[in-house]
C-alpha positions as CSV (number, residue, x, y, z in Angstrom):
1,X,150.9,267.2,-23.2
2,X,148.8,269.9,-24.9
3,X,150.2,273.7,-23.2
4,X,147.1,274.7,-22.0
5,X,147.0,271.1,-19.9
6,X,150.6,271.2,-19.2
7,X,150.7,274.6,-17.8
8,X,147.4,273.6,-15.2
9,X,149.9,270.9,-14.3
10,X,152.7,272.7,-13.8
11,X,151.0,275.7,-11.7
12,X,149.3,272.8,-9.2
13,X,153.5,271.4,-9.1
14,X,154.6,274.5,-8.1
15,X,152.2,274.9,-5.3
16,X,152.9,271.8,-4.1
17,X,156.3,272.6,-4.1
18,X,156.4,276.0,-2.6
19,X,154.2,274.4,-0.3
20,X,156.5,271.5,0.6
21,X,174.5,283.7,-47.1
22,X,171.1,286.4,-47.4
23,X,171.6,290.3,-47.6
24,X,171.8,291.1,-43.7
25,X,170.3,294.7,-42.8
26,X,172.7,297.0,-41.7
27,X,173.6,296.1,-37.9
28,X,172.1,297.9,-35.3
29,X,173.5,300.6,-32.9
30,X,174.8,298.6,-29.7
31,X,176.2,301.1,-27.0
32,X,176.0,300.3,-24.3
33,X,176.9,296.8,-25.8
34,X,173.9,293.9,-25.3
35,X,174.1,290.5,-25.9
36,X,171.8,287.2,-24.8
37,X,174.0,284.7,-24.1
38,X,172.5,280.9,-24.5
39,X,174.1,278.4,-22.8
40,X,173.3,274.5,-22.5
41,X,174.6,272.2,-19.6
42,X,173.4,268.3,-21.7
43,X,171.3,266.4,-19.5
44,X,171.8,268.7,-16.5
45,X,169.3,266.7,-15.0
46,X,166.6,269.8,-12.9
47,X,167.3,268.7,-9.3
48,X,171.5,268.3,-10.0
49,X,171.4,271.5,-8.4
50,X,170.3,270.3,-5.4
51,X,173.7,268.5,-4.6
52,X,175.8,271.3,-3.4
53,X,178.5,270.8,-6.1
54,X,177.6,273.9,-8.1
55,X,177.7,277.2,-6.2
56,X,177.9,279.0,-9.6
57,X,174.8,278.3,-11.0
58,X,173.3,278.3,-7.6
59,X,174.7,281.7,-7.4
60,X,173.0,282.8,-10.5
61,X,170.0,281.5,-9.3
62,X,169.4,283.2,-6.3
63,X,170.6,286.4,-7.8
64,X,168.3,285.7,-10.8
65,X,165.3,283.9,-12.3
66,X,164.5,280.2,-12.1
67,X,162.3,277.5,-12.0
68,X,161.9,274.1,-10.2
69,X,162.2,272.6,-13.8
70,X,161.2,273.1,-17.0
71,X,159.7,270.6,-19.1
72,X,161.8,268.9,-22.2
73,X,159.9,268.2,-25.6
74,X,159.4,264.9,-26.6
75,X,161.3,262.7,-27.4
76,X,163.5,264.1,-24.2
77,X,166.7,263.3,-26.5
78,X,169.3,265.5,-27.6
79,X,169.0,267.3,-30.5
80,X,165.3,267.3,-31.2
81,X,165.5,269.5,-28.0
82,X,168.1,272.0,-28.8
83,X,166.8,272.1,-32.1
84,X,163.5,273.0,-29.9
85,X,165.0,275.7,-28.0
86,X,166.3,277.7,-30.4
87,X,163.3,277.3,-32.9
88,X,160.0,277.4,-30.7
89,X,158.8,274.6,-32.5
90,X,158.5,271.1,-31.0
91,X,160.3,268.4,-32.8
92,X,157.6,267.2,-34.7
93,X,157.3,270.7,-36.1
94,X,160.9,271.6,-36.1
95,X,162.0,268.8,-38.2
96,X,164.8,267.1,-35.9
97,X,162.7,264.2,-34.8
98,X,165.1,261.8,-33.5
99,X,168.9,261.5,-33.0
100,X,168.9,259.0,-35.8
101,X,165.8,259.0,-38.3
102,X,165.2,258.7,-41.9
103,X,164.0,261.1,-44.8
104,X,162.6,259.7,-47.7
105,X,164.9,262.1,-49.8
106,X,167.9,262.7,-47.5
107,X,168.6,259.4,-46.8
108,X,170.1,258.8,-42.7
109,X,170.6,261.1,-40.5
110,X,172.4,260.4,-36.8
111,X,174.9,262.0,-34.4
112,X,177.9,260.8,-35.6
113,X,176.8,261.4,-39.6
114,X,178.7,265.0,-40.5
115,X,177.2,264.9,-44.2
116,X,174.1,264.9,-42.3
117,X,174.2,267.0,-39.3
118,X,176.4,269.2,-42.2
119,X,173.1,269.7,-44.4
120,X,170.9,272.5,-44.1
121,X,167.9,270.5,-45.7
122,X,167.5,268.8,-42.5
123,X,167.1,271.7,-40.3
124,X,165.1,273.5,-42.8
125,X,162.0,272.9,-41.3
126,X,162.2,275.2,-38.9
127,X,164.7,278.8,-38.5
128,X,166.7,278.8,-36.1
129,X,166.8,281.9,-34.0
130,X,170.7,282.7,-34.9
131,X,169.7,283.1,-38.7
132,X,166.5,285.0,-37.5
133,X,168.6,287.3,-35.4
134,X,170.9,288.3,-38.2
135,X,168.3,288.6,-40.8
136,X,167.6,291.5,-38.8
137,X,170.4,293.1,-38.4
138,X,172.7,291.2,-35.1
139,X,175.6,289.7,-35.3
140,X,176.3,286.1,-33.6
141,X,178.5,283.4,-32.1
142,X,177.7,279.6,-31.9
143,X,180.0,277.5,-29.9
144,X,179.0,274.2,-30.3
145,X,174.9,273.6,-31.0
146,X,173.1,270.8,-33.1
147,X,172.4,273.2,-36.5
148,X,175.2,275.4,-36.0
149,X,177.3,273.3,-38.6
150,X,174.7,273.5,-41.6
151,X,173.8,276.1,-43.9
152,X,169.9,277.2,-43.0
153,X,168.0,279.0,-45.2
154,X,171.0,280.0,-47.0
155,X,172.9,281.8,-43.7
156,X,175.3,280.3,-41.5
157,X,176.2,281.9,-37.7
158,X,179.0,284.9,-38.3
159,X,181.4,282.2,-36.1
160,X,181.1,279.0,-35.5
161,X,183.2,275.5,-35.9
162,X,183.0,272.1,-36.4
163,X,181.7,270.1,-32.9
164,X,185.0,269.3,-31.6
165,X,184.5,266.9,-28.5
166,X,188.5,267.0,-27.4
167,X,188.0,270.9,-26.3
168,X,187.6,271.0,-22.4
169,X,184.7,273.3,-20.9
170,X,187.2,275.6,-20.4
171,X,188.4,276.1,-23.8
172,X,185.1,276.3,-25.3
173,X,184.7,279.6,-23.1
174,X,188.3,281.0,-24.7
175,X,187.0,280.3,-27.6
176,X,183.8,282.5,-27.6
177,X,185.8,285.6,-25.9
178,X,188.5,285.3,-28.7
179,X,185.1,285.6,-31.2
180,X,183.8,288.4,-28.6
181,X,187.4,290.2,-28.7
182,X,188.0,290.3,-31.9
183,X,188.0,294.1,-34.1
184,X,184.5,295.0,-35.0
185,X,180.8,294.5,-34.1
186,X,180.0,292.2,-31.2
187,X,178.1,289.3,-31.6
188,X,174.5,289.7,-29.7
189,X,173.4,286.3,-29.7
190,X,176.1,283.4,-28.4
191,X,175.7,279.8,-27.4
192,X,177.7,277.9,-25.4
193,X,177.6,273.7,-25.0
194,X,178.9,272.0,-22.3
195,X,178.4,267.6,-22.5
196,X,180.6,266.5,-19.9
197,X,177.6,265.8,-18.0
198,X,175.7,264.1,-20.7
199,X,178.7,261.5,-21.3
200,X,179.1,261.1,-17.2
201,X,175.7,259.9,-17.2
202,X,175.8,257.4,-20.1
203,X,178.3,256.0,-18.8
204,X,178.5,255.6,-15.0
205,X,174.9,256.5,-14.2
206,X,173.5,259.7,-12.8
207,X,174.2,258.7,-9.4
208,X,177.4,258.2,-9.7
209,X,180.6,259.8,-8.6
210,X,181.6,260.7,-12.4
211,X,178.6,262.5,-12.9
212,X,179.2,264.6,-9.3
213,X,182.6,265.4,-11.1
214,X,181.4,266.8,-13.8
215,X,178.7,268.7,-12.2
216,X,182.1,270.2,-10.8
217,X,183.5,270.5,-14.3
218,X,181.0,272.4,-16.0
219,X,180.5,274.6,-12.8
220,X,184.1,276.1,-12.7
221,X,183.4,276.8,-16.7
222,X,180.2,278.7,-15.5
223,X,182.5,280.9,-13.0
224,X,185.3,281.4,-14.9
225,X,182.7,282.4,-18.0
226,X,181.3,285.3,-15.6
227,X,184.8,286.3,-14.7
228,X,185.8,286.4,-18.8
229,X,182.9,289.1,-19.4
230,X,183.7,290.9,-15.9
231,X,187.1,291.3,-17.5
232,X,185.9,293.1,-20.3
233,X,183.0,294.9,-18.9
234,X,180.6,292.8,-20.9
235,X,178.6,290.6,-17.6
236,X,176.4,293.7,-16.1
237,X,174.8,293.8,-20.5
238,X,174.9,290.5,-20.8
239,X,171.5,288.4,-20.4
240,X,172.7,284.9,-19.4
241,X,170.2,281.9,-19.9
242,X,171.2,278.5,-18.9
243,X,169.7,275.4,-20.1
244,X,169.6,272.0,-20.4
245,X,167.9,269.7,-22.9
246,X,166.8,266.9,-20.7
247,X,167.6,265.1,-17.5
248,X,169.2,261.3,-17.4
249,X,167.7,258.0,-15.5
250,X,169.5,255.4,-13.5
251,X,169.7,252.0,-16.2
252,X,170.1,249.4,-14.0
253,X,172.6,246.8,-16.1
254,X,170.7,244.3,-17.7
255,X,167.1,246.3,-18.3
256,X,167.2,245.6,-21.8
257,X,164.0,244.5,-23.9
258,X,165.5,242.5,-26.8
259,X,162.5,243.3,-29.8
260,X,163.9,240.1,-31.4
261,X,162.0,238.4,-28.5
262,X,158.9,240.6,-29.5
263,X,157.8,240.7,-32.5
264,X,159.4,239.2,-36.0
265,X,162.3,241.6,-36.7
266,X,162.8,240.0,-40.4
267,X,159.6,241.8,-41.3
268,X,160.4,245.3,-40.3
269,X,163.2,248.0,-40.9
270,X,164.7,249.1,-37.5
271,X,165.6,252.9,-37.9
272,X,166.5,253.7,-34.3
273,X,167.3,251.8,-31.0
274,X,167.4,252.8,-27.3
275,X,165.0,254.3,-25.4
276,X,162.6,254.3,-27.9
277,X,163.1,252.2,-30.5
278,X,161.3,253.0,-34.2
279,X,160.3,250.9,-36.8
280,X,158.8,250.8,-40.8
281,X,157.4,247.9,-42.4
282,X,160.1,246.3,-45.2
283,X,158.9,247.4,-48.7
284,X,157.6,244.3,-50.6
285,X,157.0,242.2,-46.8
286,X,153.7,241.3,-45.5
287,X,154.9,242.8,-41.9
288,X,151.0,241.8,-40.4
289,X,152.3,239.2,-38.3
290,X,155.2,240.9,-37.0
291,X,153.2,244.7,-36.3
292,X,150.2,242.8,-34.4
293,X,153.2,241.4,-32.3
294,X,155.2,244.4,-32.0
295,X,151.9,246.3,-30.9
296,X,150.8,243.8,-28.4
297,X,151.3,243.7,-24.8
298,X,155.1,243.9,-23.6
299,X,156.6,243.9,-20.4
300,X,158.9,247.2,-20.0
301,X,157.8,248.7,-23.1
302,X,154.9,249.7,-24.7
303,X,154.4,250.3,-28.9
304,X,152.4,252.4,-30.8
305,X,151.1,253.7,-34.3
306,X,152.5,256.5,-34.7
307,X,148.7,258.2,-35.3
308,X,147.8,256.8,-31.8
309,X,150.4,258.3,-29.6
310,X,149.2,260.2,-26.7
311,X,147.9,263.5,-27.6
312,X,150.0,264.7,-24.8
313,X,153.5,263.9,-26.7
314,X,152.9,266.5,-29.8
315,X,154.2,264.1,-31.9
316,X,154.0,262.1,-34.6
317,X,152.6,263.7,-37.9
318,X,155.9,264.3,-39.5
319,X,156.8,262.2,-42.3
320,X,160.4,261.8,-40.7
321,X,158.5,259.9,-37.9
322,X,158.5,256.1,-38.5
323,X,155.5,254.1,-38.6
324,X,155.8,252.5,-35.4
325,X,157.6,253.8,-32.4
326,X,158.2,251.5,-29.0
327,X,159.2,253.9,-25.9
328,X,160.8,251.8,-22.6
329,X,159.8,252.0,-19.3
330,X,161.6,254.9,-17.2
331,X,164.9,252.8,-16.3
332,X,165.1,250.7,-19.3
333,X,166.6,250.4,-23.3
334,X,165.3,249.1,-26.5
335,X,167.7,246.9,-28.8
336,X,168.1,243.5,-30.5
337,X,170.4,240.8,-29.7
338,X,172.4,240.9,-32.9
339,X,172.9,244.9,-32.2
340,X,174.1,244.7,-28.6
341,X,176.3,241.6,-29.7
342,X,178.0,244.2,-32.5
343,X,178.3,247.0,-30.0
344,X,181.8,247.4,-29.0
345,X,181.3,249.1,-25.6
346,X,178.8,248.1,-22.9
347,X,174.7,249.6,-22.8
348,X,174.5,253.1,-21.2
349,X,174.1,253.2,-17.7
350,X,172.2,256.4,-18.1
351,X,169.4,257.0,-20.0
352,X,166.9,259.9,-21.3
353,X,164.3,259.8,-24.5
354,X,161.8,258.9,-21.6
355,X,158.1,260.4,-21.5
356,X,159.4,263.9,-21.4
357,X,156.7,264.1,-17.8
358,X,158.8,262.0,-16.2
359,X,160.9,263.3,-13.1
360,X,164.0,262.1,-14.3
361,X,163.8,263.8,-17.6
362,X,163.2,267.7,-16.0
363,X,165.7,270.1,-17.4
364,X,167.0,273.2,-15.8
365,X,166.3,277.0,-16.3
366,X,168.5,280.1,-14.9
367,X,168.2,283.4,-16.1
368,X,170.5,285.6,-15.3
369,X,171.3,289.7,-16.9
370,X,169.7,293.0,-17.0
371,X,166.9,291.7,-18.6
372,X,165.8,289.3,-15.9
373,X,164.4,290.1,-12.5
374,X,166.0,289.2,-9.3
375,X,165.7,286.3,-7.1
376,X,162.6,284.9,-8.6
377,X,161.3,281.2,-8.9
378,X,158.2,281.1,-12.0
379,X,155.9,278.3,-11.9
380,X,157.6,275.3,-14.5
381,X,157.0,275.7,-18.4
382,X,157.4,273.6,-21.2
383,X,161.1,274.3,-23.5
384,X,159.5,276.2,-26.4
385,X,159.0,279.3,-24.4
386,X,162.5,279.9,-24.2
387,X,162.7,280.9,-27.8
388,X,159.8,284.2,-27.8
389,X,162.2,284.5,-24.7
390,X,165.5,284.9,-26.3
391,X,163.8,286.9,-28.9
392,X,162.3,289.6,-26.5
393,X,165.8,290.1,-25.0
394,X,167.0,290.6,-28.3
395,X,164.2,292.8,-29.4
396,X,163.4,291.0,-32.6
397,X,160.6,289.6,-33.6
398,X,160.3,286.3,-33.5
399,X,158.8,283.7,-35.9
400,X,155.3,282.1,-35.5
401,X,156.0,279.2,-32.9
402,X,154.6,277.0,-30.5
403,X,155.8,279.1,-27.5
404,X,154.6,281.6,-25.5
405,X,156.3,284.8,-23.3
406,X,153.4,285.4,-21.0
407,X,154.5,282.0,-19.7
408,X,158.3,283.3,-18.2
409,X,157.1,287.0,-17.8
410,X,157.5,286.7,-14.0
411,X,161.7,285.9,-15.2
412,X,161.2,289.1,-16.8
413,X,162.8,292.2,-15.7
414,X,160.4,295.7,-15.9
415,X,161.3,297.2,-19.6
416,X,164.4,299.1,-19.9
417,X,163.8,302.7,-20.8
418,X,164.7,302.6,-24.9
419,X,164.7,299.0,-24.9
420,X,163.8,297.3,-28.2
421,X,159.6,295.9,-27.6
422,X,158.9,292.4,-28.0
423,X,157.7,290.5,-31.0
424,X,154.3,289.7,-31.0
425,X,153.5,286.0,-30.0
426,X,151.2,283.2,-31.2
């Protein structure tokens, strides 16, 4: 969806609701001491917080700014959003088009592919805003976020480590206040990442009582992260905005559309699988056959050229984007026969990569500091605004993008007497 139609939408929603390594400048002076503090909950699904299991971040909300959702780019999958969030640009735009995709010059890239995730060429399409931030003089601290491993643009965050998936919510929290306590400049922009709820979902469903668990999880981390800066004076500087990246669907077992039964799968190179699957011709192949199959009717499922996808999606001119893309139904998955008969654990019982204007795919905003106002609710907006959002509490000026600030003003405490102005925004 274009912005301009998306935020109509969004405003007649929210009625309805209400009504129902680079030379680094020297760093900056920081006393008192202020940081922004970006922190994303995985497929923390919008409405979650309507279950009662998370006074904390109902907590901040009341006492902060918030919306009834805020819209994921699409695809609504991982790390094209986070990518999204901290660049402004959309994932067409920022480079991180999929969770697994191809480059004609980089080879593979997916999840579980360190020499990938590892390389800065990936993510060079698009800065991110921690080498922005300390091109201009801050110091920061990633724990845990997809591009936090790489080198970008020749500058890496001042800490970071590896994604380690064994370290509890908990410990990821010790671990940022050990960077935070440490002799020295402070870091002004940190991130925090929390999955437990992402893997709940896959695997039970977001119904289910795992999920509700770690709802639980991640919640105590929340508290006991305002409770860390409280101990060292840092919560009443600190701007806290929590995210997610996308929401998760119910996948009933056994809502699986086998492409094998589709179209001619001998013809065609399968790049990615799931909720929507992706697909290039094979070099040397006459693929005809097989692509006026694939692009036919189908039940559960609908395919495209990638030059005819909805306007809406923002999506599709970059050359990491296959040649044909299939995206399921809201409920279903995308795979072949001889795939699920390799996989060695059963299909996800939750799901997101869905049209990112689905319910179930609605992520969740909360911000929460001296920058924000105070028990406030702003109309819905899509994810790239929160990047000319983190720059304005940082006071630097942002890159061109594809979000806007007027859109999360209303979040927005009254300027601070001596604070840093905004960036001017696209």
């Amino acid at each position: 969806m274009n912005a301009m139609l998306f935020r109509r939408v969004a405003a007649l929603a929210l009625l309805a609701a209400l009504a129902g390594c680079a030379t680094r400048p020297a760093a900056r002076p920081a006393t008192p001491h202020h940081a922004a503090l970006l922190v994303s909950i995985d497929a923390f699904r919008a409405n979650y917080i309507e279950r009662g299991l998370t006074p904390n971040l109902v907590a901040l909300a009341r006492d902060g700014a918030t919306t009834p959702y805020m819209l994921p780019s699409f695809p609504s999958l991982t790390f094209p959003n986070h990518y999204t969030l901290v660049t402004g640009r959309v994932p067409d735009r920022n480079g991180i088009v999929n969770n697994t995709m191809r480059d004609p010059a980089l080879g593979r890239f997916s999840l579980s592919n360190h020499a990938a995730t590892s390389d800065g060429r990936w993510w060079a399409q698009a800065e991110p805003i921690w080498v922005t931030a300390q091109k201009q003089g801050l110091r920061t601290a990633t724990m845990f976020w997809p591009g936090t491993e790489a080198e970008i643009h020749g500058m890496r965050p001042d800490h970071w480590i590896p994604f380690d998936d064994s370290l509890s919510s908990r410990q990821r929290v010790d671990r940022l206040m050990a960077w935070i306590d440490e002799p020295g400049a402070k870091p002004s922009f940190d991130t925090l990442y929390f999955d437990a709820v992402d893997h709940a979902g896959h695997e039970f469903g977001p119904d289910s009582p795992q999920v509700d668990a770690a709802l639980r999880e991640v919640d105590d981390a929340i508290g006991y992260l305002m409770a860390a800066l409280r101990r060292r004076g840092l919560y009443d500087s600190t701007d806290l905005v929590i995210v997610s990246d996308h929401g998760m669907a119910d996948v009933p077992r056994g809502n699986i559309v086998f492409a094998d039964d589709e179209t001619d799968l001998a013809s065609l190179t399968a790049v990615s699988w799931g909720v929507m699957a992706t697909f290039n011709p094979k070099p040397g192949v006459d693929a005809t056959h097989a692509i006026a199959r694939l692009l036919g009717p189908h039940a559960h499922m609908r395919c495209y050229r990638k030059e005819d996808l909805p306007p809406r999606l923002d999506y599709g001119h970059n050359a990491r984007v296959p040649a044909y893309l299939c995206l399921a139904d809201t409920g279903w998955a995308i795979t072949s026969r001889q795939t699920l008969a390799e996989r060695t654990s059963p299909m996800s019982r939750g799901e997101h990569g869905y049209d990112n204007l689905d319910p179930s795919m609605r992520a969740l905003f909360i911000g929460h500091g001296p920058g924000f106002a105070r028990g406030v609710t702003i109309a819905p907006f899509p994810n790239v605004d929160i990047y000319p959002l983190l720059a304005h509490l940082l006071g630097i000026a942002p890159l061109p993008n594809d979000g806007h600030l007027d859109a999360v003003k209303g979040a927005l405490a009254p300027e601070r007497p001596g604070a840093s102005p905004a960036g001017q925004f696209p």
